[in-house]
N, C-alpha and C positions, 0 to 999 in steps of 0.2 A: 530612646525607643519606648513607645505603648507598652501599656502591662500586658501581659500575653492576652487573657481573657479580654481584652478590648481588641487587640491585633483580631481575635478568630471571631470575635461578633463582625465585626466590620466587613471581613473576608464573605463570611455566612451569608450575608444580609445584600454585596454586591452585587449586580446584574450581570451575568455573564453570558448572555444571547449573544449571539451575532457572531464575529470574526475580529472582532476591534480587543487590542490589548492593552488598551490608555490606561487603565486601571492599574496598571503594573508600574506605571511611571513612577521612578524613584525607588521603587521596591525590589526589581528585577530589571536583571539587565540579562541582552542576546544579541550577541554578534550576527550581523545580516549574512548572505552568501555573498561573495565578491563578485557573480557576475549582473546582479538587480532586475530580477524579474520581470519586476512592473516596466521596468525603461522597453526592455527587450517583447515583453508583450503589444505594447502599444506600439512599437515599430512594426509588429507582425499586423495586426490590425487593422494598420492604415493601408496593406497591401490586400486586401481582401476584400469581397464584398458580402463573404456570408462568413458568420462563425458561429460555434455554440460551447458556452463556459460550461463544463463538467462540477457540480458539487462547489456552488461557487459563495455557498456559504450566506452572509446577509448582504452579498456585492460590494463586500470592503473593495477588494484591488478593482474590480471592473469600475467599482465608481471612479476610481484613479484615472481612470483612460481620460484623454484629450478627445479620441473621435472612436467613433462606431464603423463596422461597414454596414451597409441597409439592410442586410437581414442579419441579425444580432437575437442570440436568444440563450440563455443560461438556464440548466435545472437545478436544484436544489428538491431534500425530499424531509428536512424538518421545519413544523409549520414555521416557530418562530422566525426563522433566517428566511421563508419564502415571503412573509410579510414585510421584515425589511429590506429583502432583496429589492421587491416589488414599491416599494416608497423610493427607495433610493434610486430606481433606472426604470422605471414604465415611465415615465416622462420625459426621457431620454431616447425611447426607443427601442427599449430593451423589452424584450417578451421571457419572463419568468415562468416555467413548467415547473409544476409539482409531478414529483416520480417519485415519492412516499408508498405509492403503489406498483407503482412499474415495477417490472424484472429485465424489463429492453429496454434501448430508449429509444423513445416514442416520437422517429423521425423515420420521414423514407431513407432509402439507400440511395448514397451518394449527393446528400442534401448540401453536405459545408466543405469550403475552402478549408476549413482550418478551424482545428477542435483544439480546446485550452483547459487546464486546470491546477490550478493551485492547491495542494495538497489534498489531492484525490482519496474517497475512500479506500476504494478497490478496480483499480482500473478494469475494466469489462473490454480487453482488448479486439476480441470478433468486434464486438459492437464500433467500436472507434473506427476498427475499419471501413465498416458497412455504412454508414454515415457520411463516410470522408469520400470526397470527389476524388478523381485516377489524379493524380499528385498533391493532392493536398495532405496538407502537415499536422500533427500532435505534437504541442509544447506545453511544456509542463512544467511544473518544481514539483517536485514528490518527497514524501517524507520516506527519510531512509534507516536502513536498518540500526537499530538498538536507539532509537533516538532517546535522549531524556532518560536512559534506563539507571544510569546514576540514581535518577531521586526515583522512577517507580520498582525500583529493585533494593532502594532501602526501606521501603515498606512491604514488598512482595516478597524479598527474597530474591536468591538469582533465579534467571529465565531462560537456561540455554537454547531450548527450542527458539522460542519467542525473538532472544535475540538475531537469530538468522532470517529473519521475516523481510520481505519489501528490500531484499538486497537488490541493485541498479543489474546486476548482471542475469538475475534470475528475470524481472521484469523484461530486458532486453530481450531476453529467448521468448518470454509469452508473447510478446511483440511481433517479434520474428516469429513466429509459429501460426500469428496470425494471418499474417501475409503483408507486415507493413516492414518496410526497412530503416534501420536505426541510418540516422542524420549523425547525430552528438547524445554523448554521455560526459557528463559534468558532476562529481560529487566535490562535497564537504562537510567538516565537522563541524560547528560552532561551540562557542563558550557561550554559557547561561551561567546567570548567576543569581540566587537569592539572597535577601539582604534580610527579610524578617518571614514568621511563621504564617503574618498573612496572607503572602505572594504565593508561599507554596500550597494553605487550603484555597484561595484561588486559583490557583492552575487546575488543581485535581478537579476542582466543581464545572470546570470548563470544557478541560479532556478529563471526560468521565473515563472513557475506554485505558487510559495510564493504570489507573487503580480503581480497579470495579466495582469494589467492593467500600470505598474510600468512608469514613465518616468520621468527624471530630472524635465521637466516644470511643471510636473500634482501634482506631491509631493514636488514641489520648498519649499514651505511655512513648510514640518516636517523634509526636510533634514537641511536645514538652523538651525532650533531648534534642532535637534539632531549634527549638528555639532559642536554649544554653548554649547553643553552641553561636550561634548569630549574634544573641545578646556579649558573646565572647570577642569580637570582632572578626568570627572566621565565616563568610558568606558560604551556601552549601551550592558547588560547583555541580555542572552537569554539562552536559554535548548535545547539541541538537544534530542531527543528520540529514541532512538533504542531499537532491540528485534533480538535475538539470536532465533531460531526455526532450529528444527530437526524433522524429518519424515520421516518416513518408511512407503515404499509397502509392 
């Protein structure tokens, strides 16, 4: 393994835009969810003719897809991810909205068959609805509650509140409250693993929101111990949580 002060230049110095995790290759490992998103979205897709991606980051999964339906349009609201969004799928057909400014999103009512997003920030459920044609559907993978709190609660401390956040059950009801009706609810844990001290100040420079406050000098003293502990042969385990959700207008 790299001397540590070479692991955390390397980490520092990486590009972390977009939604792509290549960078972790060999360094960190994460168990997928068993039911595979992307397969499952692109089936949805093909049956549509209008859809719109929710927070869809620099268009890593949409650029996955095989086919479009003809009106096809994604927001995203941070610049970087709207300009790769925008390289990777306006030539494809895709129409990319910034909503950096928005507080709605900035479509008439009852525009899409079928609204999508891969780990949304804060689902805006009225609006999902108001968007969504009389039976069309919201499929999602959503980030679930305490995800990752392993590694951001050995920097933070524990987070009792926190950890009850973006529970499947609790979103279900705002759902339902909205006026849409729950399809499927799907959760799971996953195993994460880190293998050296760069993977982990990578993750944090990426999901800034894990650790807010995050900086090589402020947490000098737990990366140093979590690096002994790697350089030990013991990788620093963690859980991702996710949650599959389906709804109908």
């Amino acid at each position: 393994m790299k001397p540590f002060d070479e692991l955390i230049a390397e980490a520092t110095d990486a590009d972390v835009e977009g939604w792509g995790f290549g960078w972790l290759d060999g360094r960190a490992t994460e168990e997928r969810p068993p039911w595979g998103y992307a397969k499952l979205l692109a089936q949805r897709l093909k049956s549509v003719n209008s859809a719109l991606d929710l927070d869809t980051g620099g268009g890593e999964v949409l650029s996955e897809m095989p086919v479009f339906p003809q009106q096809m349009f994604a927001t995203e609201a941070w610049p970087p991810n709207i300009a790769k969004a925008r390289a990777r799928l306006s030539s494809r057909g895709v129409t990319i909205v910034d909503t950096s400014q928005a507080t709605t999103l900035p479509f008439a009512d009852a525009t899409f068959e079928l609204v999508t997003a891969r780990h949304p920030i804060a689902p805006d459920w009225p609006e999902i609805y108001r968007v969504l044609k009389s039976g069309g559907r919201y499929f999602a993978q959503h980030v679930g509650p305490a995800s990752a709190f392993e590694l951001i609660e050995y920097f933070l401390g524990p987070l009792p509140v926190e950890r009850a956040l973006r529970h499947p059950d609790k979103e279900a009801q705002a759902a339902e409250a909205a006026g849409l009706q729950i399809v499927d609810i799907q959760s799971v844990r996953c195993r994460m693993a880190f293998y050296d001290i760069g993977a982990v100040v990578w993750i944090l420079r990426k999901c800034v929101w894990w650790v807010p406050d995050f900086s090589v000098d402020k947490y000098s003293p737990q990366l140093k111990a979590l690096d002994a502990q790697m350089r030990g042969g013991t990788p620093f385990i963690a859980y991702s949580s996710r949650h599959l959700i389906e709804a109908r207008r």
